[in-house]
C-alpha positions in Angstrom: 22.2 -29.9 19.8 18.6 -29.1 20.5 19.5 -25.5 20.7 20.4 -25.9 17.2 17.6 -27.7 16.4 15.3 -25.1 17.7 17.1 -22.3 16.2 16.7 -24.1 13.0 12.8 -24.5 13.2 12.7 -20.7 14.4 14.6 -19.5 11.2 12.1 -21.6 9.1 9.0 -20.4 10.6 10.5 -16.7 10.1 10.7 -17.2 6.2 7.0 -18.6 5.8 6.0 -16.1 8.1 7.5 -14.1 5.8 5.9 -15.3 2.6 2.7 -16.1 3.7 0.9 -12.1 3.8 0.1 -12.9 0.0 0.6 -16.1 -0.9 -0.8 -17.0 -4.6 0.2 -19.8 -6.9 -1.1 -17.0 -10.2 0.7 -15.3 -12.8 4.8 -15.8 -12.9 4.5 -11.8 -13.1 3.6 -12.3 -9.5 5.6 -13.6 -7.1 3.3 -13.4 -4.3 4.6 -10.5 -2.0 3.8 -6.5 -2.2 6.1 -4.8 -3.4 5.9 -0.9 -1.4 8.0 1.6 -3.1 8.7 5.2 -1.4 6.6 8.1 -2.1 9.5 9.5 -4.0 8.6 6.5 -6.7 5.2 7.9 -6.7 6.0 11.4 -8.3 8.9 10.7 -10.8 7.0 9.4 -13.9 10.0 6.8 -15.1 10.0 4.9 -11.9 6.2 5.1 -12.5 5.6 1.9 -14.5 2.3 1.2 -13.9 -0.7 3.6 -14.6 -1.4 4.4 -10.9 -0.4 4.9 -7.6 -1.7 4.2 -4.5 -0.5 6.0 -1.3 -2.0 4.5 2.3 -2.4 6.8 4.5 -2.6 5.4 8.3 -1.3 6.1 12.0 0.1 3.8 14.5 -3.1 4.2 16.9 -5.5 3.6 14.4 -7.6 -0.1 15.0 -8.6 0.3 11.3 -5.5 1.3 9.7 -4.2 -2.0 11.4 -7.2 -4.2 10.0 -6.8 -2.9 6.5 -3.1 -3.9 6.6 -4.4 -7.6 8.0 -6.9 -7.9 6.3 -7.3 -6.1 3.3 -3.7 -5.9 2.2 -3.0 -9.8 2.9 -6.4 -11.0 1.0 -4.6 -12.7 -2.2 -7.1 -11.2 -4.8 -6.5 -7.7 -3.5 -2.7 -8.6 -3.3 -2.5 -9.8 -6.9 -4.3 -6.8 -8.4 -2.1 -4.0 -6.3 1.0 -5.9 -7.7 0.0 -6.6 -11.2 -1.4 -2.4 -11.4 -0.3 -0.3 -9.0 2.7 1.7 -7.2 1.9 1.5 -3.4 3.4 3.3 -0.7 2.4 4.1 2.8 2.8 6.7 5.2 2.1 7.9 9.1 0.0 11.0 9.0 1.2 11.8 12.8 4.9 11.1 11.6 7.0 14.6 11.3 9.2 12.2 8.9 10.5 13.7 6.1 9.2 12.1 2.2 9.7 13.1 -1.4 6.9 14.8 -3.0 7.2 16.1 -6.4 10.2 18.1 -6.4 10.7 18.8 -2.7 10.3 17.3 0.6 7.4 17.6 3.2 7.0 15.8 6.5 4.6 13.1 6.5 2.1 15.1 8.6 2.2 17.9 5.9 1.7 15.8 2.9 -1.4 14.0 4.6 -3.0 16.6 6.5 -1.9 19.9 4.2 -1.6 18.7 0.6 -4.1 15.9 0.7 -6.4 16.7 3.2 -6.7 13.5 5.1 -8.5 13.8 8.2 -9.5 10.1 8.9 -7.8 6.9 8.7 -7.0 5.2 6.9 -7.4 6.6 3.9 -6.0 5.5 0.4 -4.7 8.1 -1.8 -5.1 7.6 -5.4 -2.6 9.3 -8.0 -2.2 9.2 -11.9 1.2 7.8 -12.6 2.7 11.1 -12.6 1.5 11.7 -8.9 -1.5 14.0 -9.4 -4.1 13.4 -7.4 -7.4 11.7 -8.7 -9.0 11.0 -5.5 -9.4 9.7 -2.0 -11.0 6.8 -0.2 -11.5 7.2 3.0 -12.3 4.7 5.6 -11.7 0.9 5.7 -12.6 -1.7 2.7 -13.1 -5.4 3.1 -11.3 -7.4 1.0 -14.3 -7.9 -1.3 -14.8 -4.1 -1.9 -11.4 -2.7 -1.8 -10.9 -5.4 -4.8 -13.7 -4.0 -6.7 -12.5 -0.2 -6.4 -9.1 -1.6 -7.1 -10.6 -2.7 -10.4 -12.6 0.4 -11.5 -9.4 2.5 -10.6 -7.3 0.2 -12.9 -10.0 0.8 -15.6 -10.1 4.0 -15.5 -14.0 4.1 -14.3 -13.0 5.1 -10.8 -15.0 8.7 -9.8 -14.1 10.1 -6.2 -17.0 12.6 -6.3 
């Protein structure tokens, strides 16, 4: 019986767990979770609803990469805008993985390093709706600033030079 019990509590805890990254009582358009697509949804312009896309580039090593994703990404302004505006996907630059880009398929390693030329991480990726590239941000963001590029990129006032 307390076995059961326990088990019980433990399956509760894993679905808040579970919802609690993003939590936001906002727009019904929002249900308060991420929503990652893969990089194939990045390049094919129907499954491209919204008017960007944002790829993440990080590694498993990287002490950054890992306070971006709990940090950053789990901040409920920053959550609600990605959501509401943007295709995001994420990928391991050090992964020899295989992904979709445009019409062919490149290893995770290649599309970082080769075709975007990412050489520090993380580094966020920023594509028209169609996949071609406007930019890239290098480096960790707080919440605060990642929100405000987040908002000039929606805008359309966002300039990676």
């Amino acid at each position: 019986m307390r076995y059961r019990a326990l088990t019980g509590i433990g399956i509760v805890v894993l679905i808040i767990a579970g919802h609690a990254s993003c939590s936001h009582k906002g727009p019904t358009q929002w249900d308060g979770t991420l929503k990652w697509v893969n990089t194939s949804a990045l390049y094919e312009q129907q499954n491209a609803k919204r008017d960007h896309s944002l790829l993440f580039v990080v590694t498993t090593w990287c002490g950054w990469c890992k306070r971006l994703k709990n940090e950053t990404l789990t901040d409920t302004a920053v959550c609600q805008i990605l959501s509401e505006s943007f295709n995001i996907a994420e990928i391991d630059a050090d992964s020899d993985s295989l992904v979709a880009y445009m019409d062919t398929t490149v290893t995770c390693r290649y599309l970082s390093g080769t075709i975007y030329d990412v050489s520090g991480y993380p580094t966020t990726v920023v594509l028209t709706k169609e996949g071609k590239l406007i930019g890239t941000i290098p480096g960790y963001k707080n919440a605060a600033d990642f929100k405000a590029l987040l908002i000039r990129i929606r805008d359309g006032e966002f300039d990676p030079h």
